[in-house]
C-alpha positions in Angstrom: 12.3 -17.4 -7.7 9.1 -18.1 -5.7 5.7 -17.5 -7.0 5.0 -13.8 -6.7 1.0 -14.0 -5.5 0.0 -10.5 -6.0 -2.0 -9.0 -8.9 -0.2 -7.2 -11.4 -2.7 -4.4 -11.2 -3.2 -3.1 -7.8 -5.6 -0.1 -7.1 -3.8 2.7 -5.5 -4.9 3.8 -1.9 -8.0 1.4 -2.5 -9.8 2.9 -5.4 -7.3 5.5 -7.6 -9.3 8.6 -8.4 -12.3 6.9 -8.1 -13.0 7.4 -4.7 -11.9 9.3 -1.5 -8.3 6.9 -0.8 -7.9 5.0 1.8 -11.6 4.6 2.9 -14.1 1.4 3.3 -15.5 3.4 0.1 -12.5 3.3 -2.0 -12.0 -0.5 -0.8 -15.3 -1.8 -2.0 -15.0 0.6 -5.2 -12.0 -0.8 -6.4 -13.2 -4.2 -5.6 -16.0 -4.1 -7.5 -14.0 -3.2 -10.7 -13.0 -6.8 -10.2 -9.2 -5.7 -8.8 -8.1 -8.4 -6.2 -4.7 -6.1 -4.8 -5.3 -3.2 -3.3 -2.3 -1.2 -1.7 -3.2 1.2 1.2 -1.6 3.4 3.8 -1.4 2.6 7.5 -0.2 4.7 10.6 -0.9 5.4 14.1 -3.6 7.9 16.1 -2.1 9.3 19.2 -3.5 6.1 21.1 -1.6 3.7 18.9 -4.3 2.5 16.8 -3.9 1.7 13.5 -6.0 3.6 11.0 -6.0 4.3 7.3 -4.7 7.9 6.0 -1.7 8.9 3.8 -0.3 12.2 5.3 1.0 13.3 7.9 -1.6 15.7 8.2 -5.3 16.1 8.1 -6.6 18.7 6.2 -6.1 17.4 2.4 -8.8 14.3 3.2 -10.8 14.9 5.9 -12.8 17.7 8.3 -10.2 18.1 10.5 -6.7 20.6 11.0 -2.8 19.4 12.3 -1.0 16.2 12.9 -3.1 13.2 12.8 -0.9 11.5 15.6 -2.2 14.2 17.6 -5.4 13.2 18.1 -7.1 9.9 19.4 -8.9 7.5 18.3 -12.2 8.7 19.2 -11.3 12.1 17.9 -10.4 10.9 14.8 -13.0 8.6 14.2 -15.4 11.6 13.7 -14.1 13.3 10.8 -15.3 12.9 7.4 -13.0 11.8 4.8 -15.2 11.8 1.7 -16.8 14.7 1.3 -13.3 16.1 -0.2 -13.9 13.6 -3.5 -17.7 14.3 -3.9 -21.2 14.8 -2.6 -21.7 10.9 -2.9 -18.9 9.8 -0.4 -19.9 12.5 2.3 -19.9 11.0 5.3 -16.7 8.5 4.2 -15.2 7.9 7.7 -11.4 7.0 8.3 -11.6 2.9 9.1 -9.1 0.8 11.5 -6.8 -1.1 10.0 -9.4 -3.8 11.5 -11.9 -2.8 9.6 -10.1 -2.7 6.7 -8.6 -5.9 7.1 -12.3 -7.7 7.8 -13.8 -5.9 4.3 -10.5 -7.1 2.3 -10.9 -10.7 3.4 -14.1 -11.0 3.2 -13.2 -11.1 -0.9 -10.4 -12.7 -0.5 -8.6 -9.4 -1.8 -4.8 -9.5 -1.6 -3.3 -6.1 0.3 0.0 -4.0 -0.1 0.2 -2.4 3.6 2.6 1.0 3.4 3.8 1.9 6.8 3.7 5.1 6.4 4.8 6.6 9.7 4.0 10.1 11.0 7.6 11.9 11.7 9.2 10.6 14.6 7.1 7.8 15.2 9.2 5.6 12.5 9.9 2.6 14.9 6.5 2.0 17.2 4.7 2.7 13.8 6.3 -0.3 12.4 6.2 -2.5 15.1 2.7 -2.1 15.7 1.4 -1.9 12.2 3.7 -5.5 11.1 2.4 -7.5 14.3 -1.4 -6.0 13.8 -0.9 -7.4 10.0 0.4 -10.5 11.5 -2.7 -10.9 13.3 -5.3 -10.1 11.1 -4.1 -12.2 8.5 -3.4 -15.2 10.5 -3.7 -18.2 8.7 -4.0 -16.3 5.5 -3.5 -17.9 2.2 -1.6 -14.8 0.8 0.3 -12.8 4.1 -0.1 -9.0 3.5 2.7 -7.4 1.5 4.6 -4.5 3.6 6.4 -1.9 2.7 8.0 1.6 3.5 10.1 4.7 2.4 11.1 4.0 6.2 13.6 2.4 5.9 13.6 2.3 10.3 10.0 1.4 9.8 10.4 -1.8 7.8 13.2 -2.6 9.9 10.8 -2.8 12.7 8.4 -4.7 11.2 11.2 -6.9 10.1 11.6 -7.8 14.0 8.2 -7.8 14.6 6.9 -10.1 12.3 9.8 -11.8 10.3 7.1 -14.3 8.4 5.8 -11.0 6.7 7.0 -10.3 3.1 8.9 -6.4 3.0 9.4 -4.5 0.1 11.6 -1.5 0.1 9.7 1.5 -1.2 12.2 4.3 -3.3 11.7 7.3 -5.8 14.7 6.0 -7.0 16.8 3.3 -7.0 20.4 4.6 -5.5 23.2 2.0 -5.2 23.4 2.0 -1.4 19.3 0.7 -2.0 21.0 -2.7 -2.7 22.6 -3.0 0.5 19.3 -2.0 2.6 17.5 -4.2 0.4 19.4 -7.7 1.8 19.7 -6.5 5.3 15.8 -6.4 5.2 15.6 -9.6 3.9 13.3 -8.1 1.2 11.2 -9.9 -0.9 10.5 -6.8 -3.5 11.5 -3.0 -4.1 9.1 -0.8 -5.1 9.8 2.4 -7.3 8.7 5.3 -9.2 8.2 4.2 -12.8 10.0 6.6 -14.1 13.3 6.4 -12.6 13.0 2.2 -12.7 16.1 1.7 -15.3 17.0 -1.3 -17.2 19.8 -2.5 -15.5 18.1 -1.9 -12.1 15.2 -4.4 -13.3 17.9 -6.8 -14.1 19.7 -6.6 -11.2 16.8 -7.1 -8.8 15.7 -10.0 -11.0 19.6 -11.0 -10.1 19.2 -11.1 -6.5 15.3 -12.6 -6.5 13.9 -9.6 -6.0 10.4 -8.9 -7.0 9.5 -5.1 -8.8 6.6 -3.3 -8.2 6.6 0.4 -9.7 4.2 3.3 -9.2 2.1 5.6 -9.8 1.0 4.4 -13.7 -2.0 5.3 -15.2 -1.0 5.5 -18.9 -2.3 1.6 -20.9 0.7 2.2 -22.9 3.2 2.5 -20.0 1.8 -0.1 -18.2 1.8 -2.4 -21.3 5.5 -1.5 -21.8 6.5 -2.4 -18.0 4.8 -5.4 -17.9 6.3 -6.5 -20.9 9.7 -5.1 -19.5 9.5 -7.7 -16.7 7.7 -5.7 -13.8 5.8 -7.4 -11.6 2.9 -5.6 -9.9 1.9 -1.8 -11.2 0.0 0.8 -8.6 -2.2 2.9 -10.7 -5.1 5.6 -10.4 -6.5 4.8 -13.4 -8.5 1.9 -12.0 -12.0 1.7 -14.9 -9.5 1.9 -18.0 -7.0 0.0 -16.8 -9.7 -2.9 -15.8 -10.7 -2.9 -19.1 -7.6 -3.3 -20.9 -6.1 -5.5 -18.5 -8.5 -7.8 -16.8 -6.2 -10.6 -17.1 -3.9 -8.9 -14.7 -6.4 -7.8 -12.1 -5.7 -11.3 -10.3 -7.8 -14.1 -9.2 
């Protein structure tokens, strides 16, 4: 099995609870807890840039109201996406996928990229997302680590930029997972920790496949799943978790 080079500890939509998610905010918070894997969500605005944001919708993080792939670029570029966690992150604005990129490699932090699609825009989202990736991290030590409940979306990326490492993303693992997992050439599935059974670990060990579980913010859990055999854990719980496991926060 190749060397898996991601952190076993990576900080959930930038910086957990910490921090408004999926901001330049949450980035540098999470970095500065010493975590060197961050996972974050990418999709497209209705110009087809890609931006950070995790629902389909806007009104949980930021200012504004309806479908984010409604709007442009310039549109949504004005909203604030902090002022939702606290007074100190008013102001947060949603970054590119660009900027993003530039702040992550500028510490040589290692990324998890979810394609996370708005409905119907499955296909373009991960075309476009993959071959921006590709680009960005050209030349990159460590590619960026994609992956999808999309299972069109990966697929897409898959075309786009083959050299890209996928990983399946799954509440739980079903049998016909196995099946989508070779046909995307995958290099890891990722799950929720509490469906992840034994005998699923050991079969994706079987076939070389990498697992990385989420959401885990529990030091117990996370000491039991590492010691299970998991490879890389999402988690909110980003101070506690730096202090019981720096040894895992990668290098």
């Amino acid at each position: 099995m190749k060397p898996w080079p991601y952190a076993g500890l990576v900080a959930h939509r930038g910086g957990g609870t910490l921090a408004p998610e999926n901001t330049l905010g949450s980035i540098r918070l999470g970095q500065s807890l010493g975590y060197r894997c961050h996972e974050i969500d990418v999709k497209l605005s209705k110009d087809g840039i890609a931006f950070l944001l995790h629902d389909a919708t806007l009104e949980r993080t930021t200012t504004g109201r309806g479908r984010s792939c409604e709007l442009t670029w310039a549109e949504l570029a004005n909203l604030d996406a902090g002022r939702w966690h606290s007074d100190g992150f008013r102001d947060e604005r949603l970054p590119t996928f660009e900027e993003a990129a530039a702040l992550l490699q500028s510490r040589g932090t290692r990324i998890n990229v979810e394609i996370k699609p708005s409905p119907g825009f499955e296909v373009e989202t991960g075309r476009k997302v993959a071959a921006a990736a590709a680009e960005l991290w050209k030349g990159a030590e460590v590619p960026p680590l994609l992956s999808s409940f999309s299972f069109e979306a990966l697929m897409a990326a898959r075309e786009a930029a083959p050299e890209l490492p996928r990983g399946f993303l799954t509440r739980d693992i079903v049998p016909g997972d196995w099946a989508r997992l070779d046909e995307l050439e995958a290099a890891a599935v990722h799950t929720d920790h509490r469906t992840l059974r034994p005998e699923s670990l050991e079969r994706a060990r079987s076939k070389g496949l990498r697992v990385l579980v989420y959401t885990v913010n529990d030091a117990e859990r996370v000491e039991s799943l590492f010691d299970s055999g998991v490879d890389s854990i999402v988690t909110d719980n980003l101070a506690e978790l730096a202090r019981r496991f720096p040894e895992s926060l990668g290098n």
